[in-house]
FILUM-892874 format. One record per residue: x, y, z of N, C-alpha, C in turn. Coordinates in steps of 0.001 Angstrom, whole numbers, padded with zeros to 6 digits, always signed. Layout:
XYZXYZXYZ;...
This chain:
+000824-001183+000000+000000+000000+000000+000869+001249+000000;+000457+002079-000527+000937+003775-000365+000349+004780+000324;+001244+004986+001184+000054+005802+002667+000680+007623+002104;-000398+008135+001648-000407+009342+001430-000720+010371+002796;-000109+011724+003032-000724+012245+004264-000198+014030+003825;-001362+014495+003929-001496+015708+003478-001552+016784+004669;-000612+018032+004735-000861+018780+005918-000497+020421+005048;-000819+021489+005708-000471+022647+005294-002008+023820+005299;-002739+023033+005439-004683+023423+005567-004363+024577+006635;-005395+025341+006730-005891+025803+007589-007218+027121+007591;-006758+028305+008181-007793+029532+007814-006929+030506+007442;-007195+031279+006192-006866+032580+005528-007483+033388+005152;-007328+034472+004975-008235+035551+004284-008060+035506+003222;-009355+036006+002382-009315+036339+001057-007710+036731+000480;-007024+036771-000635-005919+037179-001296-004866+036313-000692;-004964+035889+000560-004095+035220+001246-003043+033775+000173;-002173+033002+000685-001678+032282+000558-001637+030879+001710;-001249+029800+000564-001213+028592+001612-000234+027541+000764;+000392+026924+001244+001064+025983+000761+001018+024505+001466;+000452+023397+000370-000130+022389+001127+001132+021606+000753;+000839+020210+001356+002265+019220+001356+001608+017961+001482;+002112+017512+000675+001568+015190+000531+002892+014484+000552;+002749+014146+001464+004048+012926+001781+003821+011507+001645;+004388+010856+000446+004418+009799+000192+005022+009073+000688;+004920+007353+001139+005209+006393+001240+006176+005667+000343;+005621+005192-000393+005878+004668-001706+007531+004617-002220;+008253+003588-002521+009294+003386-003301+009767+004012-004690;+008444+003808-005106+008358+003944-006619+007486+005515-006704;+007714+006594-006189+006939+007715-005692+007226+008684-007428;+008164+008465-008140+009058+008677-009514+008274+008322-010343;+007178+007683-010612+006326+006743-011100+005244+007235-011224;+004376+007632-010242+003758+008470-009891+003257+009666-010471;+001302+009689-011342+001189+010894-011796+000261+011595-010533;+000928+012731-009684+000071+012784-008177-000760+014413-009189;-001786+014292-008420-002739+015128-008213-003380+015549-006791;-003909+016999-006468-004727+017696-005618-005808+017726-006368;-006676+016908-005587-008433+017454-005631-009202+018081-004419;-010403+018651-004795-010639+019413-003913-012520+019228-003270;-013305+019172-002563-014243+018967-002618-014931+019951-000979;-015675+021121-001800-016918+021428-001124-017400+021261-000584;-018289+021706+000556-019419+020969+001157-020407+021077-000028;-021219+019582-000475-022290+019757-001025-022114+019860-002510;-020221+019667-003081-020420+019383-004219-019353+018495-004851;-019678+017980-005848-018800+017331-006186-017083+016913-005799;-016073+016311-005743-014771+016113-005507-014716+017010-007025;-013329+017551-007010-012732+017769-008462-011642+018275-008637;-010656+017748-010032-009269+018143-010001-009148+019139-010160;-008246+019857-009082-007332+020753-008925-006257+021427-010298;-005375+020178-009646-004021+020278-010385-003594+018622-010501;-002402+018596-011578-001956+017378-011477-000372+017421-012032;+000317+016863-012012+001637+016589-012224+002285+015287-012360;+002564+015054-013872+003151+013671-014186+004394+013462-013598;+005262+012294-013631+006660+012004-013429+007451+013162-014037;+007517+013642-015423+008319+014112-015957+008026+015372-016083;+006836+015814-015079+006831+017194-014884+005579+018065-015354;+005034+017089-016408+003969+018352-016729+002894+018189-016472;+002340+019518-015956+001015+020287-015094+000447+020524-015672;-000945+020053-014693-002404+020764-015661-002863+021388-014438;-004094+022099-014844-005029+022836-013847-006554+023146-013832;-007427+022853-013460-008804+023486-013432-008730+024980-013772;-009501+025489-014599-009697+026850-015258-009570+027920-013913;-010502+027400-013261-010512+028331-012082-009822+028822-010879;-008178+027649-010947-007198+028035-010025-005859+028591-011462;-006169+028512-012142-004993+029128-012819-004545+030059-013199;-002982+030472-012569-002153+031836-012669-002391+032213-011096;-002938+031031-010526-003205+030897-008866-002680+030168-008313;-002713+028854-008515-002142+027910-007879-000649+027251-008630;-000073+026947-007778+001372+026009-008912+001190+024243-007933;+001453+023269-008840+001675+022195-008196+003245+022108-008971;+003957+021182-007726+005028+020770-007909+005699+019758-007383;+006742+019122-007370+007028+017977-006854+008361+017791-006574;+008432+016689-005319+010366+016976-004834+010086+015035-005021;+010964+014547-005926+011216+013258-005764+012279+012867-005002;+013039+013441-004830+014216+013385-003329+013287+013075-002049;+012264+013973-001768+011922+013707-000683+010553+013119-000835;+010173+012856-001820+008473+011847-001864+007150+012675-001977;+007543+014062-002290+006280+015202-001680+005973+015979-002580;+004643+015467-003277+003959+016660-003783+003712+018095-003031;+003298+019297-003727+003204+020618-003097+001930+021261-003823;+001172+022396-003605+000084+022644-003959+000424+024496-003249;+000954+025295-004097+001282+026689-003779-000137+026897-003536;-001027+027950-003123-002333+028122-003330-001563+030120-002771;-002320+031405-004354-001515+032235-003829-003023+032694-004061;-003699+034166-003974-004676+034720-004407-006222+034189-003679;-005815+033787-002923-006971+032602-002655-008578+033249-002229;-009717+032775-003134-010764+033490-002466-011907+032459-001825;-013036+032650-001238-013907+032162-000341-014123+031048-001341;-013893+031023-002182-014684+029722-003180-013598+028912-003139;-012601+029118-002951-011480+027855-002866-011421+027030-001649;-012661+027194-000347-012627+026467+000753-013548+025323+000452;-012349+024117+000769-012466+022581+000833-011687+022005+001443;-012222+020456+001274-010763+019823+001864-010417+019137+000573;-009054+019096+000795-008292+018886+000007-007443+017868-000286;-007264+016593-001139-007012+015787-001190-005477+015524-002258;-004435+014591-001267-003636+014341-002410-004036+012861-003096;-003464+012792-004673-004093+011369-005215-002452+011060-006050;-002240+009523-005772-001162+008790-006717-002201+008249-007418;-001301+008355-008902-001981+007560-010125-000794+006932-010932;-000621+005694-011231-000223+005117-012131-000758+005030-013939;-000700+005967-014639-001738+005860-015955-001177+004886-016681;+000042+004359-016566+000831+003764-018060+001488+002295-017399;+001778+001620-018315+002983+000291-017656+002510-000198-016667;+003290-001407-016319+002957-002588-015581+002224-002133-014469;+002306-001172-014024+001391-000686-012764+000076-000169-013192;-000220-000097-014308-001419+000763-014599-002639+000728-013864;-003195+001857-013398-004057+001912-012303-004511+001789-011191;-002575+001875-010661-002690+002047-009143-002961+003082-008911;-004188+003102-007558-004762+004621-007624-004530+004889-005847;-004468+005599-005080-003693+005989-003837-004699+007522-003201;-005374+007536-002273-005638+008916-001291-005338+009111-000154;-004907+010118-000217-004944+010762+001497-005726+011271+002235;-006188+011152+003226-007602+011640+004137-008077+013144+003714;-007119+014260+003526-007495+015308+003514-006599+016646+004119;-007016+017602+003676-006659+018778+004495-007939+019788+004143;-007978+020310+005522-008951+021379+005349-008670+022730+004840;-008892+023630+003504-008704+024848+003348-009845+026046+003335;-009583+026888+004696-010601+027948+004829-010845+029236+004128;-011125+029829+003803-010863+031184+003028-011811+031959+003262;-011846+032739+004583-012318+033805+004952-012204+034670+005399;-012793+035949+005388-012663+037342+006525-013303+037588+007240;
């Protein structure tokens, strides 16, 4: 198993900043296409951001030129910058491992959560 664990949540004001953190388990963490999703009270889960092995990022329309995801394979840990942040970006927040390709295909991996507040 791959024990994911997400910390960096908390309460901010509007414009504010937050920087979340997912610490992987995993051997094979290099392998790994990780994503942040995010889910509402009352609505759907949905991707964030995501980041393959070899680096390249996507984003939901609505955090972008806002948020950066990034990744330290030295130390196992996705990152989730969150800069600009307004009341609609409060959820909790989830990191996800995905395997899309090769012998592993469709190992899929979550972490419980982090809570992000965004208010004044």
């Amino acid at each position: 198993q791959v024990q994911l664990v997400e910390s960096g949540g908390g309460l901010v004001q509007p414009g504010g900043s937050l920087r979340l953190s997912c610490l992987a388990s995993t051997k094979i963490f290099s392998l790994y296409r990780m994503g942040w999703y995010r889910q509402a009270p009352g609505k759907q889960r949905e991707l964030v951001a995501s980041i393959t092995s070899g680096g390249s990022t996507n984003y939901v329309d609505s955090v972008k030129g806002r948020f950066t995801i990034s990744r330290d394979n030295g130390e196992n840990t996705v990152y989730l910058q969150m800069n600009s942040l307004k009341p609609e970006d409060t959820a909790v927040y989830y990191c996800n491992a995905y395997v899309g390709s090769g012998p592993l295909y469709g190992m899929n991996y979550w972490g419980k959560g982090t809570l992000v507040t965004v208010s004044s």
